[in-house]
C-alpha positions as CSV (number, residue, x, y, z in Angstrom):
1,X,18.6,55.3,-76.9
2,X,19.3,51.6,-77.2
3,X,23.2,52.6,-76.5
4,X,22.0,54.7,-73.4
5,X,20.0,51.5,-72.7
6,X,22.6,49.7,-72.8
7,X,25.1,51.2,-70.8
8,X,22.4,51.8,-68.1
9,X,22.0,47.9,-68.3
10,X,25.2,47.1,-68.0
11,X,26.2,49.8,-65.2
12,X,23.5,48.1,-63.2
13,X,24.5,44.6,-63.6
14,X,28.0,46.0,-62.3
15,X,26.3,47.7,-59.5
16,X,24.2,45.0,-59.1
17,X,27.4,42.6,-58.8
18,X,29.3,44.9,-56.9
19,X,26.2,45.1,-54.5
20,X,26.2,41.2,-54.3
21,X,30.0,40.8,-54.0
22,X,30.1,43.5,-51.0
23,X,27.0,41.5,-49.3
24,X,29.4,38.1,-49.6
25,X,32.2,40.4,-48.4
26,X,30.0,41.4,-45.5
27,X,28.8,38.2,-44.9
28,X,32.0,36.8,-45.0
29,X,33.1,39.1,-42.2
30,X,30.6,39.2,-40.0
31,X,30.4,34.8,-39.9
32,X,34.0,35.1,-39.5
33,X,32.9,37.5,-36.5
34,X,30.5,35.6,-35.5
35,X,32.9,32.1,-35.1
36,X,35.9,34.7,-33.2
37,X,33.0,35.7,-30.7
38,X,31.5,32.2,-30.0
39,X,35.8,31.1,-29.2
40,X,35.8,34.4,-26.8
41,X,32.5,33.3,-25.5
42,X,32.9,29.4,-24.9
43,X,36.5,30.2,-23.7
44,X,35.1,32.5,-21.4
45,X,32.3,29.9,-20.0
46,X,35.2,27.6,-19.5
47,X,37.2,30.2,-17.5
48,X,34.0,30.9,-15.3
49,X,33.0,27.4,-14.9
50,X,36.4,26.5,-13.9
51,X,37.2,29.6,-11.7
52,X,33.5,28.6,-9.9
53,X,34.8,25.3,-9.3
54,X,38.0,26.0,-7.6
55,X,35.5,28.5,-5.6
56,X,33.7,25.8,-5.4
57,X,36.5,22.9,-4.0
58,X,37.9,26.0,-1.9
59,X,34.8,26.4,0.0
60,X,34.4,23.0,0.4
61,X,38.3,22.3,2.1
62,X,37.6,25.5,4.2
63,X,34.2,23.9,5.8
64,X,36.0,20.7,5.9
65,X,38.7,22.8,8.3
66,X,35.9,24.4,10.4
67,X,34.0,21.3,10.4
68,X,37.3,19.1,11.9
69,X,37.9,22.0,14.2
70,X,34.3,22.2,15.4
71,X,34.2,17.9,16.0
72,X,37.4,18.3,17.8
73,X,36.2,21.2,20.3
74,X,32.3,19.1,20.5
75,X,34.4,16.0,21.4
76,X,36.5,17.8,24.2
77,X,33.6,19.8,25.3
78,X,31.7,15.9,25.4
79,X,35.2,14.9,27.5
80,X,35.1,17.8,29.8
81,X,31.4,17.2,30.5
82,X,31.7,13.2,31.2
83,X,34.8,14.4,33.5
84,X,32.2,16.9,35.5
85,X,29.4,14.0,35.8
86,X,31.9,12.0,37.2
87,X,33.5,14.3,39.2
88,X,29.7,15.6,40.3
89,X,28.7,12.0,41.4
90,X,30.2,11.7,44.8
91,X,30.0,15.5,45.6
92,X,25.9,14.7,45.4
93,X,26.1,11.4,46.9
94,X,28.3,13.4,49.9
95,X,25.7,16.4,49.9
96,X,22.8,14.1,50.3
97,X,24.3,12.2,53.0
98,X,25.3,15.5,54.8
99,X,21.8,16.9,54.3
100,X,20.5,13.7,56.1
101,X,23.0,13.4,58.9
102,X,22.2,17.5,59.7
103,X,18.1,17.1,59.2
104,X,18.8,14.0,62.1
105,X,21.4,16.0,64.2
106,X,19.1,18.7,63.9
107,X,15.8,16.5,64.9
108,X,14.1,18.4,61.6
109,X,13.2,15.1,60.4
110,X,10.8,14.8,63.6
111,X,9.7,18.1,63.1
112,X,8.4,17.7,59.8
113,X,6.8,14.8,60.2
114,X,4.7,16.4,63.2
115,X,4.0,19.0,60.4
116,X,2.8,16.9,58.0
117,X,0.6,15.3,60.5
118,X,-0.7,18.3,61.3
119,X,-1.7,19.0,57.5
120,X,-3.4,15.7,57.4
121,X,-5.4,16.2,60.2
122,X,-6.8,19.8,59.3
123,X,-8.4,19.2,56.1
124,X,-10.8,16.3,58.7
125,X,-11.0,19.3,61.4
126,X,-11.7,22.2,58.8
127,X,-14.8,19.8,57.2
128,X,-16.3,18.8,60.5
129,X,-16.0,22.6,61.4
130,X,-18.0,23.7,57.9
131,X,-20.4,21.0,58.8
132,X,-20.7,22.3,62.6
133,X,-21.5,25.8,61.0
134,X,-23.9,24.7,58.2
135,X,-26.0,23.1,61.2
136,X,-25.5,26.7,62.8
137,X,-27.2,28.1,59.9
138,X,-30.1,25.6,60.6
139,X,-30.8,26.0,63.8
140,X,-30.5,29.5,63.7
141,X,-33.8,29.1,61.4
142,X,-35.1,26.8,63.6
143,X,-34.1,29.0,66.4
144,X,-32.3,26.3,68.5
145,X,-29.4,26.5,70.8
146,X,-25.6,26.2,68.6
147,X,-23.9,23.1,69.0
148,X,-20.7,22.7,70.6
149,X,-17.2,23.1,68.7
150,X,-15.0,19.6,69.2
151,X,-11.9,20.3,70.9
152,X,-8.8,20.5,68.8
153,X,-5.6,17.7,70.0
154,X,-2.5,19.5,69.1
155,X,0.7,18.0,70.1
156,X,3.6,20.0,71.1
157,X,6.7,20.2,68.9
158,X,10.2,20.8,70.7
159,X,12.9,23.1,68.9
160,X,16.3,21.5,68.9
161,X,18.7,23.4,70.0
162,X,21.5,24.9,67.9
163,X,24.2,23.0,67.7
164,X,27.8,24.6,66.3
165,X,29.5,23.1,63.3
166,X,33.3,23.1,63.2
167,X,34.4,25.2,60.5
168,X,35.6,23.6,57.3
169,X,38.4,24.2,55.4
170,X,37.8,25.9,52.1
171,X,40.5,25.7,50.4
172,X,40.8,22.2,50.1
């Protein structure tokens, strides 16, 4: 039995060897897997972060592009818009001075002054008659005879007569 021992002893310290050398083997292996994948990976990383970079400085000279084309067409459009005040100045200054010379010719200056007048003096007439008609309302309780209405002083406006413009040339 000692033999049998024996050989049983020794067959597991071969197995037992074996066993250790295949583990170191394995080890081995998968370390030097492990070093191949963290190249693949960090050479990878480098790819990406380099490929998002050029995305990156890409982007950037294409907004730069849009950008310059965007401050050139604000600046024109600025350009075209200081040209039209300028040009729009006399037109108004002209339009004004027309508006006043026809409102003259056409005596509607006089007109509307009567008007306003006119709307002054109501709001004075339209009291005195609310006062005229709250002492109605009195004396009708008191049963006493209405008082008398003020009379009104209109004046009379005239109408101007029409006078023909010369027709203007529109294509100048």
């Amino acid at each position: 039995m000692t033999k049998e021992l024996t050989e049983i002893e020794e067959t597991i310290e071969r197995t037992k060897d074996q066993f250790v050398d295949a583990a170191k083997r394995a080890s081995t292996e998968l370390d030097k897997q492990r070093k191949r994948l963290k190249t693949e990976i960090d050479r990878a990383n480098a790819r990406a972060s380099k490929t998002r970079t050029e995305l990156q400085k890409g982007a950037e000279r294409e907004l730069k592009k849009q950008f310059r084309s965007l401050e050139k067409a604000l600046e024109g459009a600025r350009k075209d818009a200081e040209r039209f005040r300028n040009d729009l100045e006399p037109v108004v200054d002209n339009l004004v001075s027309a508006r006043n010379h026809l409102a003259h010719a056409l005596r509607i200056d006089k007109a509307l002054a009567g008007i306003q007048r006119e709307l002054k003096r109501r709001p004075a007439e339209e009291r005195a008659k609310a006062k005229v008609a709250g002492k109605k309302v009195a004396k009708k309780v008191a049963k006493k005879a209405p008082a008398r209405k003020k009379a009104v002083r209109r004046t009379a406006v005239k109408k101007a007569p029409v006078v023909k413009q010369p027709p203007t040339d529109k294509a100048a």
